[in-house]
C-alpha positions in Angstrom: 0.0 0.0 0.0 1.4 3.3 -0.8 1.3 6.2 1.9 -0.3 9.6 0.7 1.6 12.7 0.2 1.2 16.4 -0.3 3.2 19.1 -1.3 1.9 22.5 -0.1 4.0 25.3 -2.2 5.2 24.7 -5.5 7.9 26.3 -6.6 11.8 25.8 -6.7 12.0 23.0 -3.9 8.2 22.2 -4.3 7.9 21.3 -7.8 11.1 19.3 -7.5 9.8 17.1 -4.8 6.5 16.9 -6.1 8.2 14.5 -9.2 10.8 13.1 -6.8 7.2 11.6 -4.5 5.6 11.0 -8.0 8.8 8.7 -8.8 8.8 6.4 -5.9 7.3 2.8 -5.5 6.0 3.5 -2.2 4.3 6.7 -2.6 1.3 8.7 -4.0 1.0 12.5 -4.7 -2.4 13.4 -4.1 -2.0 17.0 -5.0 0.1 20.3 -5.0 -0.7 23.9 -3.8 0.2 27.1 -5.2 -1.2 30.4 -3.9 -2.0 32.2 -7.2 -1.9 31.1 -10.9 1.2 31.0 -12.7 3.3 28.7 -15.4 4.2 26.5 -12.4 0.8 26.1 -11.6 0.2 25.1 -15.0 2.9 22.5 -15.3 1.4 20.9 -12.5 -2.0 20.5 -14.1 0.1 19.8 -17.6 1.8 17.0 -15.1 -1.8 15.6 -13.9 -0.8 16.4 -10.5 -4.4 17.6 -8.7 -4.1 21.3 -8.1 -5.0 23.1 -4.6 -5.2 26.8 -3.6 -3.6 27.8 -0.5 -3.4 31.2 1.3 -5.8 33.6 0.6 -6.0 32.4 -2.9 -8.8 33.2 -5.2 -10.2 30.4 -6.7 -11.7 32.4 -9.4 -8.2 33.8 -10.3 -7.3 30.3 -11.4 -10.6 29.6 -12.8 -9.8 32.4 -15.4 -6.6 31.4 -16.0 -8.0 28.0 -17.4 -6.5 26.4 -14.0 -9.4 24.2 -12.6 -8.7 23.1 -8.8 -9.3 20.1 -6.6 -10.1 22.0 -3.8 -8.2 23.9 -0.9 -4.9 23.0 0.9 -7.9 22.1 4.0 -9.3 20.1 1.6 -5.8 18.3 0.5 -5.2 18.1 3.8 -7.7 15.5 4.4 -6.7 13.3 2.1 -2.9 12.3 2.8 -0.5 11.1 5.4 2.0 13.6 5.5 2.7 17.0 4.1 6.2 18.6 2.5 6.0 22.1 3.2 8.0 23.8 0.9 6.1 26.9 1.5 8.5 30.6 1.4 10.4 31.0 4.3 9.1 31.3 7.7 5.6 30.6 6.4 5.9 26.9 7.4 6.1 28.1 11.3 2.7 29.7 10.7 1.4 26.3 8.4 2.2 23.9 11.3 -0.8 24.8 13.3 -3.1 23.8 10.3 -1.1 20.4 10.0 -1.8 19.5 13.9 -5.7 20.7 13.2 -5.8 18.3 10.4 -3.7 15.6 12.1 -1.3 15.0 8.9 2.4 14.9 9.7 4.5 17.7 7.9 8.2 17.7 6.8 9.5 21.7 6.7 12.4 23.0 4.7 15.6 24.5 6.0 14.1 28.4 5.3 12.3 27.3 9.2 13.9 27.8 12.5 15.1 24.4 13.7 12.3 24.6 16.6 9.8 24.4 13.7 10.0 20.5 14.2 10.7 17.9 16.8 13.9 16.9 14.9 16.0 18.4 12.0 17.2 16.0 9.7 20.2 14.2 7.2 19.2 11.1 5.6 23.5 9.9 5.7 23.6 11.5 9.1 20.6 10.6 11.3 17.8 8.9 10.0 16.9 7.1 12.6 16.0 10.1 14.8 13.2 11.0 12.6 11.7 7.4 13.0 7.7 7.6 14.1 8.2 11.5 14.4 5.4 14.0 13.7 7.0 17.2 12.7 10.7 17.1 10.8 12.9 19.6 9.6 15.0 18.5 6.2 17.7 21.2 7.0 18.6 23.8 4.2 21.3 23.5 1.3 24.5 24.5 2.9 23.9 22.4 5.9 22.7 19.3 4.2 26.1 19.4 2.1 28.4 19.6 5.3 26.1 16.8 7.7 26.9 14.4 4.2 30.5 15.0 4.4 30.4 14.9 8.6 28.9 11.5 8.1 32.2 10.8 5.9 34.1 11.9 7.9 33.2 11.6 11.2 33.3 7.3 11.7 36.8 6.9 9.5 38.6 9.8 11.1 37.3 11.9 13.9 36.7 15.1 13.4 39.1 17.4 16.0 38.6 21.3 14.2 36.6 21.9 11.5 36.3 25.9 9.4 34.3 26.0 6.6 34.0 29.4 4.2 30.6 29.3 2.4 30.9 31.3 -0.9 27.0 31.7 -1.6 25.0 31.8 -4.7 23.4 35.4 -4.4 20.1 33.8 -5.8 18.9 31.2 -7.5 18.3 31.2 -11.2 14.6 32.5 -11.2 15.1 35.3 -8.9 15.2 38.2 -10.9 15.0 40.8 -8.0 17.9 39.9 -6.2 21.7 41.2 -6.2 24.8 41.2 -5.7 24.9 41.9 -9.3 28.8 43.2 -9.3 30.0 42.8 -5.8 31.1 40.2 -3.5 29.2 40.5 0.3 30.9 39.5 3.6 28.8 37.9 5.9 29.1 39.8 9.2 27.5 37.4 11.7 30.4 35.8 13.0 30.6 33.0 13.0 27.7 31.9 10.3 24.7 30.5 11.3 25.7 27.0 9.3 27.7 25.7 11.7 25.3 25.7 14.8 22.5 24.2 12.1 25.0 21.2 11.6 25.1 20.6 14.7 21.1 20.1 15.0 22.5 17.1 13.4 25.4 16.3 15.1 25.6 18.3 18.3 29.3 17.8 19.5 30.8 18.5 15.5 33.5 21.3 16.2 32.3 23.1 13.3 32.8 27.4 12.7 32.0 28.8 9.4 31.9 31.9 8.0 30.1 32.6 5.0 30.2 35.5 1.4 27.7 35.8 -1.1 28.9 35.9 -4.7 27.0 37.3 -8.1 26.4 34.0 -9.4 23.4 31.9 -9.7 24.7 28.3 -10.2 26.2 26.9 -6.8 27.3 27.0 -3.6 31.2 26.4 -3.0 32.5 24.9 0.6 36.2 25.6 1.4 36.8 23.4 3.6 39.3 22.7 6.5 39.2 20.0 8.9 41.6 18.9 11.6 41.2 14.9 11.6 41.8 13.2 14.6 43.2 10.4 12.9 45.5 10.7 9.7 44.5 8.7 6.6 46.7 7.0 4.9 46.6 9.6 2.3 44.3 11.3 -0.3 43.5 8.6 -2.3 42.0 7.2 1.5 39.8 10.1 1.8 38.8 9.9 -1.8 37.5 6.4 -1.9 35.5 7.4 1.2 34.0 9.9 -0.6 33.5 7.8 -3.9 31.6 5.1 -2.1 29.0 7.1 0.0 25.9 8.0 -1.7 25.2 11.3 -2.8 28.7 12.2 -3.5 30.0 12.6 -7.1 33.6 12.6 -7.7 35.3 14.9 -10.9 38.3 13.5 -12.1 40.9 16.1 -13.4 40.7 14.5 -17.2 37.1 15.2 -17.1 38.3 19.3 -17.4 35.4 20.6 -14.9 37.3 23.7 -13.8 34.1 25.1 -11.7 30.7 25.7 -11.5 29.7 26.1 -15.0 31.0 22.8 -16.1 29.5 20.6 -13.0 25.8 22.4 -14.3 27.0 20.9 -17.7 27.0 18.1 -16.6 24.1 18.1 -14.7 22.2 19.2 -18.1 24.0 16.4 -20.2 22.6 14.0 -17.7 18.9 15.1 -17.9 18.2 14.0 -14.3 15.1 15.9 -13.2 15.0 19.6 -13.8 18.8 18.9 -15.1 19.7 19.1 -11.2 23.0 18.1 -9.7 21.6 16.5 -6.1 24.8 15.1 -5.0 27.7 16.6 -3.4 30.7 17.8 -5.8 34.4 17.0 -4.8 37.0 17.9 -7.0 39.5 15.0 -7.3 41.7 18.0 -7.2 40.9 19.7 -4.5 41.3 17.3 -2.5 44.8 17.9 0.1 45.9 16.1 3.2 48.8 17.4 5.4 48.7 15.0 7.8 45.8 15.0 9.9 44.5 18.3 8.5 42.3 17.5 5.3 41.5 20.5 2.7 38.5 20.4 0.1 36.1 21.7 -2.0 33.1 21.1 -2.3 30.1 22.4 -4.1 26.4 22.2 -3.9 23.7 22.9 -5.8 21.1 24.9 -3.8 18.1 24.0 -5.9 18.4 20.5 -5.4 20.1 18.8 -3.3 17.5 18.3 -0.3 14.8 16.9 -2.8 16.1 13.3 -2.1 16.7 14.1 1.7 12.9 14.8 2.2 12.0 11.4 0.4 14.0 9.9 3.0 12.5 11.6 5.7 9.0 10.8 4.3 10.3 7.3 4.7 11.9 7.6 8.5 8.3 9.2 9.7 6.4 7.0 7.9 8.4 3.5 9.0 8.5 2.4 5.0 12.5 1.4 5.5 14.0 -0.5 7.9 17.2 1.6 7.7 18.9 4.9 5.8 20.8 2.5 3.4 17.7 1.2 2.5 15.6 4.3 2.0 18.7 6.1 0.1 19.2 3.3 -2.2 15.7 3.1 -3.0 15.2 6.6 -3.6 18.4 7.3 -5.6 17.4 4.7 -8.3 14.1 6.5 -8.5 15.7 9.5 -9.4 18.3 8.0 -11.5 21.4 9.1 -9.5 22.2 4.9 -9.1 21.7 2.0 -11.5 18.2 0.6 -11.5 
């Protein structure tokens, strides 16, 4: 029997979860919300996914629009087992109350403070702790690129020190009203707010980061340093690590992918659902070891990379795996990023 899902918002991370739930074995989609009409409403009619206002929408607005609708989110709500909020930020704080009224379970994005939920989550780094749980939090971009390489990291070496630099994306490709447009912007809260959110994942990691935005719409880069407290053998240690955890794709340096623009190639030569990259990218490179202190790169791509964690967490709340192996495995052949 499959378990009934919703996805209330659909836009950047919406949409892209909405196929990612419509792809799985164990899963329905029983419908979408979008507060006004617009081409993403559309594609999700185009789609045959069942189309819901939420807000203060006006039904008529999509009426005229040729959108016909299912019904409200209240009415969506009524219909499924859980709910993805992948509503703007800080909205999903206000959302929760109409999940508890309804009775549905709710997964919320990283855009939500971590108290949004009873547990934030990493499907490499603790799915277990989202097991039965009502109210999860699939932590935001940044944070769910570091807890994959913690969980690397963490059982083969120890982690004694760990700075991170975060050079941002200033917005993602769609955003047409946000800037730097020629500028590079420090981050003045010292240290970032990414560290402490890792450690809603792992509270004793001895993360700091700091973080600058950059006028580029593509990806996020991590420069990475991390005092081990064990040495590995040496790099080609650290990169087999990498090479055989899930969600973690390796460049070689004959594959000439100097930066950003070329791992996005890739991603579009590879066609994998809106031409995303979901894993973590490691430069083979990039990749130093000074004795115990390991430098990297790594680079994420914001508009995606959490679309497979919230399957996963789907799968902890709902009890539909008996462990993360499981649950990743089956959810990264469903969206192509392993064999069939």
């Amino acid at each position: 029997m499959k378990v009934r899902v919703a996805v209330n918002g659909f836009g950047t991370i919406g949409k892209r979860v909405a196929d990612a739930i419509a792809r799985q074995p164990d899963m329905t989609l029983v419908g979408v919300t979008k507060t006004r009409p617009s081409f993403e409403a559309g594609r999700a009619r185009e789609k045959g996914y069942p189309l819901f206002v939420a807000g203060s929408a006006d039904v008529a607005e999509f009426e005229k629009a040729g959108l016909p609708v299912a019904g409200t989110l209240a009415d969506l709500l009524g219909r499924v087992d859980l709910v993805v909020d992948a509503a703007p930020d800080k909205v999903g704080k206000e959302n929760r109350r109409l999940y508890e009224a309804a009775g549905v379970k709710a997964i919320f994005q990283g855009g939500e403070k971590a108290d949004v939920a009873e547990v934030s989550f990493n499907a490499l780094g603790n799915f277990a702790a989202a097991r039965g749980k009502r109210f999860v939090r699939v932590v935001s971009c940044n944070t769910t690129g570091l807890a994959r390489a913690a969980s690397v990291l963490r059982p083969a070496w120890g982690i004694g020190r760990w700075d991170a630099t975060l050079v941002r994306r200033a917005s993602d490709p769609a955003e047409s009203k946000k800037g730097p447009i020629n500028g590079i912007l420090p981050t003045f809260h010292l240290p970032s707010h990414h560290g402490p959110d890792v450690r809603t994942i792992f509270p004793d990691l001895p993360i700091a980061t700091t973080a600058v935005v950059v006028p580029t719409t593509l990806m996020h880069v991590h420069v990475n340093h991390v005092r081990l407290e064990r040495a590995p053998a040496d790099v080609a240690e650290v990169l087999a690590a990498f090479r055989r955890t899930p969600r973690f794709h390796l460049f070689a340096p004959w594959e000439r992918v100097d930066g950003t623009p070329q791992v996005m190639e890739y991603a579009r030569d590879r066609g994998i659902g809106f031409n995303d990259m979901m894993e973590n990218v490691i430069w083979e490179d990039g990749v130093r070891l000074d004795d115990r202190d390991l430098y990297f790169f790594q680079a994420i791509h914001q508009e995606s990379i959490v679309v497979p964690e919230n399957i996963d967490a789907i799968r902890a709340m709902l009890d539909l795996a008996p462990d993360a192996a499981t649950s990743i495995a089956r959810t990264d052949r469903a969206l192509g990023l392993a064999p069939a």
